[in-house]
Every structure is written in structure tokens, then in C-alpha cells.
C-alpha positions in Angstrom: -6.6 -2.9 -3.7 -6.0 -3.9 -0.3 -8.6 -3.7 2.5 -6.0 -2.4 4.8 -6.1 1.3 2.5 -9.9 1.1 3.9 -9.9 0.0 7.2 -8.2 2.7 8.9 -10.8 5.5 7.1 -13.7 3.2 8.2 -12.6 2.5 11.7 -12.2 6.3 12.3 -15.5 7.2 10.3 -17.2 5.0 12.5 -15.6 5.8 15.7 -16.6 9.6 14.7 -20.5 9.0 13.8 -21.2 6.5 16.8 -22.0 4.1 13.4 -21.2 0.8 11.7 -19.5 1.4 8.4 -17.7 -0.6 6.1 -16.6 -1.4 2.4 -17.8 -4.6 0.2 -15.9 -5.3 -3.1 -17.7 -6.2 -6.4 -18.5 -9.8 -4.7 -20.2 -8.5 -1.8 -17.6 -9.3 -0.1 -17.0 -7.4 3.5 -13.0 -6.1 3.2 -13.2 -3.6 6.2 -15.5 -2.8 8.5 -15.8 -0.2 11.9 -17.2 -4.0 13.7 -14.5 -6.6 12.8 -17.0 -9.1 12.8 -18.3 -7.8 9.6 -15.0 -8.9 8.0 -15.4 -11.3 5.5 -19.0 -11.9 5.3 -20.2 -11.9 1.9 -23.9 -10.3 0.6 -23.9 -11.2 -2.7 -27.7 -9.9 -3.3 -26.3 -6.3 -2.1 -23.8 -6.2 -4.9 -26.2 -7.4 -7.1 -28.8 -4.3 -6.2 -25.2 -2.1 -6.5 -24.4 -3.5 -9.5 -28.0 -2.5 -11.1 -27.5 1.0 -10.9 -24.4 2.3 -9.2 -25.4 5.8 -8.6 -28.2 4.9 -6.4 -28.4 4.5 -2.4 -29.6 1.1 -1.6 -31.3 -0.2 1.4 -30.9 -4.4 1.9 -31.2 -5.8 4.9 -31.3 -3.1 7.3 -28.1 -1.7 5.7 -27.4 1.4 3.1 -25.4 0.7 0.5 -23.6 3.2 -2.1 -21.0 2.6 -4.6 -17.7 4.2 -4.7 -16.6 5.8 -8.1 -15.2 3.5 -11.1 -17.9 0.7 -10.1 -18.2 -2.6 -12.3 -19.5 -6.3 -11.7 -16.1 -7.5 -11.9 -14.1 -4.7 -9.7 -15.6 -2.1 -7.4 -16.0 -0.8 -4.2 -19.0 -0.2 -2.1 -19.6 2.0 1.3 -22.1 0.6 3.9 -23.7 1.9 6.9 -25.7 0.0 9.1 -29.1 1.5 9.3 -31.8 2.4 6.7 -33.0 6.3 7.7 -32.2 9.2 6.9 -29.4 10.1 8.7 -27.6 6.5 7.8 -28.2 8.0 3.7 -26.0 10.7 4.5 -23.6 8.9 6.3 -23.3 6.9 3.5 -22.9 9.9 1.1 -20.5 11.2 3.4 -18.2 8.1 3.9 -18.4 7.8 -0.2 -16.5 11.2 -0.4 -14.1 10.4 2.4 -12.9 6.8 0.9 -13.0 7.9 -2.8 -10.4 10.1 -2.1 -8.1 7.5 -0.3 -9.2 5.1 -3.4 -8.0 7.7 -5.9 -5.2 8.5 -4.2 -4.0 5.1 -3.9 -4.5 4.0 -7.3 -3.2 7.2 -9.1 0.1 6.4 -6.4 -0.1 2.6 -8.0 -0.4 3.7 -11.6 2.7 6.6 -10.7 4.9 3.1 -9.6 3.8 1.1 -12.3 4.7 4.1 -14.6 8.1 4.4 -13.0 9.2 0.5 -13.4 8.0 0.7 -17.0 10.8 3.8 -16.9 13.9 2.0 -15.4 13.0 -1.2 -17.3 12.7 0.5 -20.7 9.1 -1.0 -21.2 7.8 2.8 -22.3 9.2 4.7 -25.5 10.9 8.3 -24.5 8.2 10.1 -26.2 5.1 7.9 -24.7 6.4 9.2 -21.1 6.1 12.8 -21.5 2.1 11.6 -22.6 1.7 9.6 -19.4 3.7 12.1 -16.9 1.1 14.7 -18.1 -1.8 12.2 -17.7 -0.3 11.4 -13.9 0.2 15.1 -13.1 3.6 13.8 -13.1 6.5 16.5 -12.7 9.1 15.6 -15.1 12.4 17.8 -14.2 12.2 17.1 -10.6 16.1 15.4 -9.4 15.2 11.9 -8.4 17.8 9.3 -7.3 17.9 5.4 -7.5 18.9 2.9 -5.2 18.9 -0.4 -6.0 18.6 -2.6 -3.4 19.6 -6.4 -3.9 18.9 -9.0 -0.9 22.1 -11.3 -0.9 20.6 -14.1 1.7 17.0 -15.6 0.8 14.5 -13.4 -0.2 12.0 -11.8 2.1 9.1 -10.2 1.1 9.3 -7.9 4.4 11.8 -6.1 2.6 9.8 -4.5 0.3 6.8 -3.8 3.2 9.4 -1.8 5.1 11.2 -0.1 2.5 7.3 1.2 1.9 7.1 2.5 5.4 10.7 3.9 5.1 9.4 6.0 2.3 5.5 6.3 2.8 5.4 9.5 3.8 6.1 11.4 0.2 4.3 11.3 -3.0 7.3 11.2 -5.2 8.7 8.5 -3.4 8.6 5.2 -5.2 9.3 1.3 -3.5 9.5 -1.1 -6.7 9.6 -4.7 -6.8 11.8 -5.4 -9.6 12.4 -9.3 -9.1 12.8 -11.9 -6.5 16.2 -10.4 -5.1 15.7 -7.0 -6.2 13.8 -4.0 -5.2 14.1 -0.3 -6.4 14.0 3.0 -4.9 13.3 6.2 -6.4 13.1 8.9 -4.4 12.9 12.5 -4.7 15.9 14.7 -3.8 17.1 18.6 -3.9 18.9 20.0 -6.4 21.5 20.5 -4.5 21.8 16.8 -3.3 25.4 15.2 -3.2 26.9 11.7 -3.6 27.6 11.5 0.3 24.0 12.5 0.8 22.9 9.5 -0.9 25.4 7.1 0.5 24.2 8.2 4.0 20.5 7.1 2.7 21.8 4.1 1.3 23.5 3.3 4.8 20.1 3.9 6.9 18.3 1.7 4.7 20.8 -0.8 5.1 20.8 -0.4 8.8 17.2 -0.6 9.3 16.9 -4.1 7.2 19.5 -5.7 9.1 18.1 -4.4 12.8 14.7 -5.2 12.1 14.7 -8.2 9.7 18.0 -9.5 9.8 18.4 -9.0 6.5 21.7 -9.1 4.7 21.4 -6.6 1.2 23.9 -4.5 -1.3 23.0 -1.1 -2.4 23.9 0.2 -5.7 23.4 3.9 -6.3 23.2 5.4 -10.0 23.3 9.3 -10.4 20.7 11.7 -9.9 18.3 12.0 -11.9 17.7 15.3 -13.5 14.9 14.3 -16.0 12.1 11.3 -16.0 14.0 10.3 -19.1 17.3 9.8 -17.4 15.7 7.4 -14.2 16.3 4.1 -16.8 20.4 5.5 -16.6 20.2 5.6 -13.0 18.9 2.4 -12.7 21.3 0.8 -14.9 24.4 2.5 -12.9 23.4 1.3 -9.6 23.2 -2.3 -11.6 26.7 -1.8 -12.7 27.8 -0.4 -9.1 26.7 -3.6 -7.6 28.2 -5.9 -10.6 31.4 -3.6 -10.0 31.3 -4.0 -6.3 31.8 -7.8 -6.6 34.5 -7.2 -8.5 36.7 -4.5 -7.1 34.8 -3.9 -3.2 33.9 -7.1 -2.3 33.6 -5.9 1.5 31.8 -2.8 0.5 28.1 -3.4 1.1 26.9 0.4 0.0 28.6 1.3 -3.4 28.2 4.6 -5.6 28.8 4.7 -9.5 30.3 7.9 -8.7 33.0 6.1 -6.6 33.6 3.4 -8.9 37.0 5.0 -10.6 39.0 2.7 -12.7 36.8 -0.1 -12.2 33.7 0.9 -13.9 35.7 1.4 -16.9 38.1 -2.1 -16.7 34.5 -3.7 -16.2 33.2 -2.4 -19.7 36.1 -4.2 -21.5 36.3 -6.9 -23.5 38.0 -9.9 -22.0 40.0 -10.1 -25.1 41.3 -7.5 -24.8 42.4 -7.3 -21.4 44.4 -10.5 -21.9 46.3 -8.4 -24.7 47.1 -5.9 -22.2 48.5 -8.5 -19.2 50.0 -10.0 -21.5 51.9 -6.6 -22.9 52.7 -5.7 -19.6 54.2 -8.6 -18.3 56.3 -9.6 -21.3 59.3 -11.3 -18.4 56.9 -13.0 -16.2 52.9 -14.1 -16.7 51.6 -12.4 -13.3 50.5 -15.7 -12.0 53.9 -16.1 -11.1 53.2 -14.1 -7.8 53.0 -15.8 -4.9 50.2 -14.4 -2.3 53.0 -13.0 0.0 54.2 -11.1 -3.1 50.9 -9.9 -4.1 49.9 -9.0 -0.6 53.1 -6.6 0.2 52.4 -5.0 -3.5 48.8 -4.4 -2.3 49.8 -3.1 1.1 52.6 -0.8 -0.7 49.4 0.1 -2.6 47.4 1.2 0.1 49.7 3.2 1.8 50.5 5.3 -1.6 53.8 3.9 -2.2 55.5 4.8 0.8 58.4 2.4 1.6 58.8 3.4 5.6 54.9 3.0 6.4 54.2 -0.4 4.4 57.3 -1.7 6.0 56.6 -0.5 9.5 52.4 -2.4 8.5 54.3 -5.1 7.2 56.3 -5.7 10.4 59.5 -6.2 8.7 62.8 -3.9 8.1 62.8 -1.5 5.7 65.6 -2.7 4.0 63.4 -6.0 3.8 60.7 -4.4 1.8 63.0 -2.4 -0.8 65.0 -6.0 -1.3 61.1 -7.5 -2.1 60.0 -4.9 -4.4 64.2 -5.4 -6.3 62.9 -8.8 -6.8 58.9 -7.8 -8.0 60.9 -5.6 -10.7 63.1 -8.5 -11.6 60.2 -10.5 -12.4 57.9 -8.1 -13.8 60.5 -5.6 -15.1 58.1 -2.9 -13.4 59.6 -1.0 -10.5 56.5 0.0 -7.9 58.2 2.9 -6.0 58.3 4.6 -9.8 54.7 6.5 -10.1 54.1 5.2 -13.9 55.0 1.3 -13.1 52.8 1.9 -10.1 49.8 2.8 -11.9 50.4 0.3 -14.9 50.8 -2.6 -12.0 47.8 -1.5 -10.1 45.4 -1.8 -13.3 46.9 -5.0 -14.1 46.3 -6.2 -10.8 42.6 -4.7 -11.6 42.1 -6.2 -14.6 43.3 -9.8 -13.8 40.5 -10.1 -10.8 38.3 -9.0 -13.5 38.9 -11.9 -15.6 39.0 -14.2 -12.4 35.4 -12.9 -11.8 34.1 -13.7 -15.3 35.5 -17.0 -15.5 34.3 -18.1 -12.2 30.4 -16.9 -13.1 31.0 -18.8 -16.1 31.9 -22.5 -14.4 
């Protein structure tokens, strides 16, 4: 446990009772104290008393000593007040209660994170987490999504320390160190939360790492969440929305599974088969036989939904200029664009062929 969950308690404790207090660990070990220069001294023959018989107030050294609840030899926490009367018993009695809440609290909020990773990473069987939600007090139905956020620079491990102040404030809110370059976030949402909601979440959390760390990330966001049960699917779609992303939206830096279209499905395909399929619909012409000029007036006819006058007047060129490209296009292909059907099969192909670029370049 970190002394910093103590220190604040203590410093106000002591600030309040015109007293020294402070915590020792199992080794006797100072970890926070209301006088700083406390910190880090270590009494081993207090723990030892402690250790003896937990229960019991113990006065060493001009100092009262009581252990905090769940105290062993090898992990434990102990309350101190400086002073051996009366009043500085109490005190002690008094700061136990106040910082076995915050160590209760903290470690039932650890074992609530380590029970959600063990969720999204299928390391719990679907009928052991009803059990452990019911041992956590753990509300089960309650919508939850799950961002996945991905560093794409060197790591930094002030990601994760302000992603935890970005969502300290909520106690079904949930900052998870999943690897080096990835951290997940599960937090809770309404009912009635929608896809743009989320994006907009997605797009503060981005905003925030950049301005205050500088650091450059990609957010994948899965569904929501209806059920404890269905976090691990929501994890695993904001995985895919990031693999798709690289595909399909390689600007995009904030990408929902919802928004994936086409793409999520072309990404699920074998590669065999998508070689069957270029190669049944361009039976004329292999569609490496497309320059980039070619391939860059199709994809600007693309993004201005097929309409000849607008690409032509993006394009800079005469309109007559454009129809005379797209004549040649269907010579080669034997797929006319400005026909809605062609259009669609050309525009998957086009999909389907950066797929395969993609997996053959992760594979050299």
C-alpha cells in the first residue's frame, strides 16, 4: 500500500489534535508521519511489541503504538502518537478508526481492479464472477464502458497516474494497467449513454495526455457494457477498433467499434479468401495496375458520394476530364464508378486490398 493513502489522513489528524501521529509498516518502518522528519526511521523493537499481541496499545519510547486491522509480521500497519498518557491512548484509538477506514477502502478499491482485469483478460470463469461481485459488494448490471488506451510513442508511466486522477473521484471507476503500452478504462455510465458520449470522453482524455504529458495515444472504445460478464467483449472491441483503425483510419486517433462499418467485418476475413474475391472482381485488370493518380481521383469521387461536378471541381480539372478518367477506370477494371453497385463492389475491393497490404507488412 502506498504511504501516500496515509499521509494525507495523518497530516490532517495531527494538524486537528495539536499531536504527532503517524503510521509504521510490519518493519517498523515510519511511511507517514504529521512531522516529516519521522519519515523513514525505522523502530524495529516497536513492531516487535506490535507484533506480540496486536490488539494491545503499546507504549515504547515515549510513543503509543496500536495496530491497524489485518496485522501480521510480514504485512501490517500500525498508528502512532507521540506521547504515552492518557489522552495520547485515545488518540491512538481514534486515528486507528479514521485510517482503517481509508485502509479498507483502498484495498477493497484494489481487489475491485484486480477483479476487473481478471474480467477483460478472461483469467476468471463466468460463474466464479457472480461469487466474487457478491464478495466485493460488486453491482453486476450496472452499464460500464471500456476505453482502451494504447501510448503510440515511448511509454510513460505518468499516464496511468493521471488517468487515476482523471477518474479518482468514483468508486466504479476503474484505471488498469494492462501492459507496457496499454492501459484500460472502465468506467461507469447511464443507461441512456450514447456512442458520441463516449467519443467525447475518449477525446478529453486524449486532450489532457497530450497538454500535460505530451503524450501521443489511440483510444479504442468497445460497447457498453450491460453486464460484468460482457466487460471481456468490450475490451476485446476496443482492441479490434484500434487494430481496425490502422487499417482503415489511420489519421483517426479516437475510434469507436460502433463506427467501424465495413471494416470490422473485411478485418475478420481470411486472407485467402480475400485474394479470391480481388481476384473475381478484377478478372480484366489485377488492381495493381492503378497508378496513384488513378487511385486518388477514385477515392476523391469516393468521398464526395459519386458526384461527378464536385470531385471535378476538388480535383481542379474539367468535368469532361473526370468522366473521360473514370471511361478509362471501367476499361481497365470493367467496373463503371458512377453505377451505385460497381461503386460499392470497387470501394470494398479498395478496402480489402489495404487489408492485405497491412498484414503482409506486420509480417516482414
Amino acid at each position: 500500500m502506498s504511504s501516500r493513502i496515509f499521509q494525507s489522513i495523518v497530516e490532517q489528524l495531527s494538524e486537528a489534535s495539536q499531536s504527532t501521529i503517524g503510521v509504521i509498516d510490519a518493519d517498523g518502518t515510519v511511511i507517514s508521519a504529521g512531522d516529516m522528519s519521522y519519515l523513514g526511521e525505522r523502530w524495529l523493537d516497536a513492531a516487535s511489541l506490535i507484533a506480540s499481541d496486536p490488539e494491545r496499545i503499546v507504549c515504547h519510547e515515549g510513543k503509543t503504538f496500536l495496530a491497524l486491522s489485518g496485522w501480521a509480521p510480514t504485512y501490517g500497519y500500525s498508528v502512532f502518537v507521540v506521547g504515552t498518557d492518557a489522552q495520547a491512548a485515545a488518540l491512538c484509538r481514534t486515528s486507528r478508526v479514521c485510517l482503517n477506514s481509508t485502509k479498507t477502502h483502498y484495498e477493497e478499491k484494489h481487489d475491485k481492479g484486480t477483479f476487473i482485469k481478471n474480467i477483460i483478460t478472461d483469467n476468471i470463469l463466468p460463474g466464479d464472477i457472480y461469487i466474487r461481485a457478491k464478495e466485493l459488494h460488486f453491482q453486476t448490471d450496472t452499464p460500464r464502458a471500456v476505453f482502451l488506451v494504447r501510448q503510440k510513442s515511448r511509454a510513460d508511466v505518468a499516464v496511468v497516474e493521471l488517468l487515476q486522477s482523471m477518474f479518482a473521484d468514483r468508486q466504479q471507476d476503474f484505471v488498469i494497467n494492462i501492459n507496457e503500452s496499454d492501459i484500460a478504462v472502465v468506467r461507469q455510465v447511464s443507461p441512456d449513454t450514447e456512442g458520441e458520449e463516449l467519443t467525447q470522453i475518449a477525446k478529453s482524455i486524449e486532450e489532457r495526455l497530450k497538454a500535460e504529458l505530451f503524450a501521443r495515444t489511440i483510444i479504442g472504445i468497445g460497447t457498453i457494457a450491460e453486464h460484468l460478464v460482457e466487460l471481456a467483449d468490450a475490451y476485446k472491441e476496443a482492441q479490434v477498433a484500434i487494430e481496425v483503425g490502422k487499417v482503415f483510419d489511420t489519421e483517426k486517433t479516437v475510434i469507436n467499434y460502433e463506427n467501424l462499418g465495413i471494416g470490422r467485418l473485411i478485418y475478420q476475413l481470411p486472407t485467402t479468401l480475400c485474394d479470391i474475391f480481388l481476384s473475381e472482381v478484377f478478372k480484366k485488370n489485377s488492381i495493381d495496375s492503378l497508378d496513384q493518380e488513378t487511385l486518388f481521383t477514385i477515392n476523391m469521387f469516393f468521398e464526395n458520394s459519386l458526384n461527378v461536378s464536385e470531385t471535378s471541381r476538388k480535383l481542379f480539372v474539367h468535368r469532361n476530364t473526370l468522366v473521360y478518367r473514370l471511361e478509362k477506370i471501367k476499361k481497365l477494371t470493367g467496373l463503371d464508378l458512377r453505377e451505385f453497385d460497381d461503386a460499392i463492389i470497387f470501394k470494398v475491393a479498395l478496402m480489402v486490398k489495404k487489408y492485405l497490404s497491412s498484414r503482409e507488412n506486420r509480417m516482414i
